[in-house]
N, C-alpha and C positions, 0 to 999 in steps of 0.2 A: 784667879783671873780666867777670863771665856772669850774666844776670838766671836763665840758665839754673840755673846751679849755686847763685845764691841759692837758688832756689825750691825746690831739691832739698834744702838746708839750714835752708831756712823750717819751722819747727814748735815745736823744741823753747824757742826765746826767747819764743812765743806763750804758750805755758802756763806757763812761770814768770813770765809780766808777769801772770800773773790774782792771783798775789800781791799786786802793787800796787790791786788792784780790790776787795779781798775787803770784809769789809762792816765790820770795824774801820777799815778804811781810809777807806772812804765815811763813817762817822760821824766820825773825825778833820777830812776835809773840810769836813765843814757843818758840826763846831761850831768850825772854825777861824774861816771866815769868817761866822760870828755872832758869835763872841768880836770878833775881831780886823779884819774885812773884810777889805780885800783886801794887807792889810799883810806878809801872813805869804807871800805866794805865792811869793817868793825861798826860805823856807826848804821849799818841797815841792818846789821847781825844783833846791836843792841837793844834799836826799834824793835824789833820782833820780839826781842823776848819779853821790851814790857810792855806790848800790845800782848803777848800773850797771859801773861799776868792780869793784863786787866780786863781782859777777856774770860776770863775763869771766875773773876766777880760778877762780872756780869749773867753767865751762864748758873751761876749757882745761887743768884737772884731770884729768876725765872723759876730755877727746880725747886727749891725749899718751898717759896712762896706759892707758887703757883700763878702768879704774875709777873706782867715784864714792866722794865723800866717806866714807864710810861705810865701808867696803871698805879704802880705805887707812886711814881712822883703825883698822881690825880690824888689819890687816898694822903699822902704826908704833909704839902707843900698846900697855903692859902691860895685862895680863889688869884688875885693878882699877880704876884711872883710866877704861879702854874702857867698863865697866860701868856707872860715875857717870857719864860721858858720854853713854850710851846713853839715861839713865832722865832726862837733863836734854833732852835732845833729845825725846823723848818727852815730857814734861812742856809743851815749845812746841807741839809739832802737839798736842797739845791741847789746850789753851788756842786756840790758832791755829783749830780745829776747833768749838771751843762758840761762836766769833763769830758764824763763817760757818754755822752749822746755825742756831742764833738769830735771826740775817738772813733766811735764805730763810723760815724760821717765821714774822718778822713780817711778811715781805712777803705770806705765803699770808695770815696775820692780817686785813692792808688790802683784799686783792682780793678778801675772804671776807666784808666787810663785819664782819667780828669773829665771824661764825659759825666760822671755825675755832678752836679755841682754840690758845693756843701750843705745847702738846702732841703737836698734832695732826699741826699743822705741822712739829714734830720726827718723826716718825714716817713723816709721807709721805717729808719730805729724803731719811732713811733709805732710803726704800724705792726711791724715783728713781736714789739716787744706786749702789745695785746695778745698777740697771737700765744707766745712761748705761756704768757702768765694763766691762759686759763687749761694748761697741760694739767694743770694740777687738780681739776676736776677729776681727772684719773687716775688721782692718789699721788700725796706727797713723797711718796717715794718713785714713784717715777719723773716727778721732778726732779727732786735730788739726784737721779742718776742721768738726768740731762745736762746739769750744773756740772755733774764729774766729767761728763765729755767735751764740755766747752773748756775747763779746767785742764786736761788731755791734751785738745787740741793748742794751748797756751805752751802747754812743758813739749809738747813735740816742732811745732813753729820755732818759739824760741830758743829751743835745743837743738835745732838745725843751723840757727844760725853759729849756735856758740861752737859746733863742732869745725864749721865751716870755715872763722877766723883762727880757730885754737889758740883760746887765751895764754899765755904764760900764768903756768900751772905754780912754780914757786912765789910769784909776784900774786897770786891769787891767796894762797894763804898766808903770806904775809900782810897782805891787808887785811883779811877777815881775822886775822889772831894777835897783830901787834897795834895796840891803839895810840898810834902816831898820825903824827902829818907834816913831815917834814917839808919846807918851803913850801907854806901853804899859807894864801891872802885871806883877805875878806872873801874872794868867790868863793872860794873851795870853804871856807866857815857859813856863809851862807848857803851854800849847796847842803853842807851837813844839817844845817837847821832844817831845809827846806826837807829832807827825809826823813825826816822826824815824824815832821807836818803831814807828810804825805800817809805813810803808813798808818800813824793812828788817827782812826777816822770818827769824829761826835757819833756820827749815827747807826755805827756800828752797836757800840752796846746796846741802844734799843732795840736792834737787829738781832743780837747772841741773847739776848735774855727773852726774847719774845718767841725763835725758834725752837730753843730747847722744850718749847711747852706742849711741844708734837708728838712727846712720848709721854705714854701712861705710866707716871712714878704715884704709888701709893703715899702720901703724902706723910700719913697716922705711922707710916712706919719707918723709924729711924736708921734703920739697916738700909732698907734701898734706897733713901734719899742718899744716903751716903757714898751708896753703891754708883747711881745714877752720877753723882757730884765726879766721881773717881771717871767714870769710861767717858762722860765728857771732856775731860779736861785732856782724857788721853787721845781722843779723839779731834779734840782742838789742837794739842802738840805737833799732830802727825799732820794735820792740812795747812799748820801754817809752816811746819818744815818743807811740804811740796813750795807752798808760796814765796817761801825765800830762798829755795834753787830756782826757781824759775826768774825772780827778784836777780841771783848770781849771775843767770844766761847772760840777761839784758846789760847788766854793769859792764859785765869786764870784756861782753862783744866790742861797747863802743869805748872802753880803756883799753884794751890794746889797739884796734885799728884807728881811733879817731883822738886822743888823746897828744895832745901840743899840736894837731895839726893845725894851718891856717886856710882862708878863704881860698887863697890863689892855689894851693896843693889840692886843696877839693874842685875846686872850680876847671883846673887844668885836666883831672881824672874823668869828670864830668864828660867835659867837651873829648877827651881821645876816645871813650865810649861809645862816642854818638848820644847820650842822654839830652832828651829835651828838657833835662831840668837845670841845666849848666847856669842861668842866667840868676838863679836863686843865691848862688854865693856871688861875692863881686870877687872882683882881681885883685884883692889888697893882704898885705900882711895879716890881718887881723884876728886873732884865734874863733876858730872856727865855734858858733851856738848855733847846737840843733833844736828840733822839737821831736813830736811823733812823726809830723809830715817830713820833715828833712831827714831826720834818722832814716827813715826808709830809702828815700832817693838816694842817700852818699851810700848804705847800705846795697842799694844799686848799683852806682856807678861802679865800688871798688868791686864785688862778689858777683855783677853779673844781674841780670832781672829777675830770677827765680830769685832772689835774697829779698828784693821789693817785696814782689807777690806774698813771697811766704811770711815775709813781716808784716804786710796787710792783712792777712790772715789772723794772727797769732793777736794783732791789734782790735780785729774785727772780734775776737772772741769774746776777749777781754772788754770791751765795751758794751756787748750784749749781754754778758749775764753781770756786769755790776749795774747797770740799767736796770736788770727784772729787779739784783737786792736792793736797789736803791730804792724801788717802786713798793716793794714789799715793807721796808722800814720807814714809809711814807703813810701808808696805811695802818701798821702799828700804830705810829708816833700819833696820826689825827684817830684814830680812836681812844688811845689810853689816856691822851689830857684829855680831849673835849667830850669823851664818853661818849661816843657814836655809836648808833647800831644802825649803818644803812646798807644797802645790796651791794654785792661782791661787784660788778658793775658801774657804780655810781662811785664806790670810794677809787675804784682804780681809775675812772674817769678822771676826778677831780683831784687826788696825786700828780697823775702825768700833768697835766692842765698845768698845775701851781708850777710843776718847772721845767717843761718842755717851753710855754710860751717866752720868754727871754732868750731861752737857746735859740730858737725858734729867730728873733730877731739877731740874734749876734750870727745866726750863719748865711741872715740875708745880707746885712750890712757888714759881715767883715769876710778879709779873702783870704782861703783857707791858708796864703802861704805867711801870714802874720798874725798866730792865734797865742806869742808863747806871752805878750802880756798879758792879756786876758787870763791865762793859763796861772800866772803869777798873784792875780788880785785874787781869783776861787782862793788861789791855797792858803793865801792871808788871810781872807773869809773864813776857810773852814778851821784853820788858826787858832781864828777867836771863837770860834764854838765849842771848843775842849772842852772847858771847864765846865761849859753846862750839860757835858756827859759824867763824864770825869769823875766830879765834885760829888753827883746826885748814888750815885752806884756807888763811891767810900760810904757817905752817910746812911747807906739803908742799910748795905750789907755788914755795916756795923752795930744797928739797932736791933738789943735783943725781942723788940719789942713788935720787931718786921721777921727775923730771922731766927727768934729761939734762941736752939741750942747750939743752933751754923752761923752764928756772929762770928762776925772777925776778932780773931787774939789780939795780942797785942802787938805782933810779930808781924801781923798786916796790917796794924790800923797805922804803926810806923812805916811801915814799910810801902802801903798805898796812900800814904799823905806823903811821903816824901819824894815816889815817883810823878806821883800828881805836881806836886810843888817844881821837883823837875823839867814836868812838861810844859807847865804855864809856863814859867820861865825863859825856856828855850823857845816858844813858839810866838812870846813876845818882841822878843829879840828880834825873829823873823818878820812882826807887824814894822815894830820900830824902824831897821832898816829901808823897809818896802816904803813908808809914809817917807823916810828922810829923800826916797832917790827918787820923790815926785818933784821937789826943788818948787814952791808956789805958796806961796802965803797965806791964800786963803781957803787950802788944804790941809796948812797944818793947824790954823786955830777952828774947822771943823771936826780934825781927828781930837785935838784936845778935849772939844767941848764933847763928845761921843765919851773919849775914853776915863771922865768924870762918871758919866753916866753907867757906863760898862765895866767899870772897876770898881763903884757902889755895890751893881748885879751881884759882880763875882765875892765882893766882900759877906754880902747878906748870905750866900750859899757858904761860903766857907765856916760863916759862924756858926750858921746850924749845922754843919760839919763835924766842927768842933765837937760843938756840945753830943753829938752822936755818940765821936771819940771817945768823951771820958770828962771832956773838960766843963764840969756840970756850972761851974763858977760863973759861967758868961750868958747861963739860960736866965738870969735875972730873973728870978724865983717865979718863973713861968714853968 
């Protein structure tokens, strides 16, 4: 082992853990532990490990092959199927995309004292986030050491606040080590779904397996692909362990101080304050749903307006650079299916384009103090995109015939068909509910007729899955 060759490896695990950070992520956080306190912390401790697992396929994708996701699904998968792939995959980095443009909005929102509107704040993102993307003209590594300082400024924000309330520290490991949840309903079951959803994100694996390809791995040689496989994976460990202390801050800031409280106990803090945002909660029993924008303000009212500001802050980071990785795994994603070679310029144009313009309309037409259903339908959206990350990274990384000698054993071809199988599962769950509590009939016989069509998709990918597997019996002598 070489701290050396870490560091010469250190980058590309940095920017795909900003995934874990983005600002769907942060608001799953705090309405977890308002839902639920500090109950649920085992299942964000769980997400992580097997996002990082499946994180490690993806990354050693990229290395063996020398291509990323993308690229091989172009090379493995028929002209048609590649296509409905392509536009499902596109479909998550946008959605994935309208969060984290939302976020940084609201967070200019709060430091703006509301003189910005959320518009605006859409507009500047836009404008910064060309700015930040073409640093990289002056080397990828000075990129990545801007992405660690936005990453920084996340763990020092959010670490301010958590110092500030001082969580109960036994009730903290008790939730991350004992997986329970005693008197726990449908929320707190759906809250555990919903962080699921949040942390693993489709377009990330296009993201970890397209990055890793920034370093020079002699390919012919099976020592340092191996080598390479090893310091990434350690170097993935150690950024998405910063990302799930900073993931901790945010939980159990708003489980201890905001956990069973009601409208009227906020709303009363509010107004002795003096907070102009008093009007946002009503006067009623009701337990108290934040978002990002409300997290901050009760965050205000109890802690005082440096607690706002500095969660503006900590929110504003966080939306800026999962906005660059989003943009970056939007350029990937349309080059490796549709095989593009166009200017550095025009691909980043027309990324932003495909999913700024809807944001673009949702912050004209909606008012930033009622964005959490919106907030709700993304994450069901990116939901249903799993599989078609998922599914595509088991089956290659299991094909000796993409991957050699660095096929998957048998120990992960169980072991990532079973997590995978996991995750569909649970993130269905998460659709199902979301469709039943729209209450309207001719909503449900449109999701029915979709999810005929979208559980066909997911059938067809899992069968040539299979057959990746082992299970040659189903390739019907093709």
């Amino acid at each position: 082992f070489s701290f050396r060759k870490l560091w010469a490896f250190t980058g590309p695990g940095f920017l795909m853990s900003i995934a874990y950070l983005d600002p769907g992520n942060i608001e799953s956080d705090l309405q977890s532990g308002a839902v639920a306190g500090f109950k649920l912390l085992w299942v964000l401790l769980l997400a992580t490990i097997i996002g990082l697992l499946l994180q490690r396929l993806a990354a050693r994708l990229g290395v063996v092959t020398g291509l990323h996701l993308a690229e091989v699904c172009h090379r493995q998968y028929q002209k048609f199927p590649r296509i409905i792939l392509w536009l499902m995959v596109e479909l998550a980095i946008i959605g994935s995309d309208m969060q984290e443009v939302i976020g940084s909005a609201i967070a200019i929102n709060l430091l703006s004292v509301g003189k910005i509107p959320l518009w605006g704040g859409v507009l500047i993102t836009i404008a910064d986030t060309f700015v930040f993307l073409f640093l990289d003209k002056y080397g990828l590594r000075k990129l990545e050491a801007f992405f660690g300082f936005l990453i920084t400024i996340m763990a020092l924000t959010f670490g301010y606040e958590y110092i500030t309330v001082k969580p109960n520290q036994k009730k903290l490991l008790q939730g991350l080590f004992i997986p329970a949840c005693r008197d726990c309903g449908t929320p707190q079951l759906e809250q555990a779904v919903g962080i699921v959803g949040a942390v693993i994100m489709p377009h990330n694996m296009y993201l970890h397996s397209a990055l890793v390809k920034s370093r020079q791995v002699n390919r012919a040689d099976k020592r340092e692909v191996r080598e390479a496989n090893k310091y990434f994976f350690i170097e993935s460990c150690i950024a998405l362990f910063v990302s799930f202390i900073i993931n901790i801050f945010v939980v159990t800031v708003f489980a201890e101080a905001f956990f069973n409280k009601t409208n009227m106990d906020v709303n009363q803090v509010c107004a002795n304050s003096s907070s102009p945002h008093s009007s946002l909660f009503p006067n009623n029993n009701e337990t108290l749903e934040v978002d990002i924008y409300k997290g901050g303000v009760v965050l205000g009212c109890y802690f005082g307006p440096a607690a706002l500001y500095i969660w503006a802050i900590g929110i504003l980071a966080a939306g800026q650079s999962s906005t660059m990785t989003g943009t970056y795994s939007g350029q990937f994603v349309m080059e490796g299916f549709l095989n593009l070679r166009w200017s550095r310029f025009a691909r980043v144009l027309l990324t932003r384009s495909i999913a700024i313009t809807p944001t673009l309309f949702v912050a004209i037409f909606q008012d930033v103090e009622h964005l959490t259903g919106m907030n709700d339908f993304l994450n069901v959206l990116m939901s249903l995109q799993l599989p078609f990350a998922l599914i595509p990274v088991l089956t290659f990384t299991s094909l000796p015939s993409v991957m050699h000698d660095f096929a998957n054993g048998l120990f992960w071809k169980v072991a990532g068909g079973l997590l995978i199988l996991l995750i569909c599962c649970i993130n269905m769950y998460f659709v199902v509910a979301y469709v039943m509590s729209l209450n309207h009939l001719g909503l449900y016989i449109g999701a029915a007729v979709l999810s005929v069509i979208y559980l066909s998709f997911v059938a067809y990918l899992a069968w040539l899955c299979l057959i990746a597997l082992g299970a040659s019996f189903l390739a019907c002598g093709n």
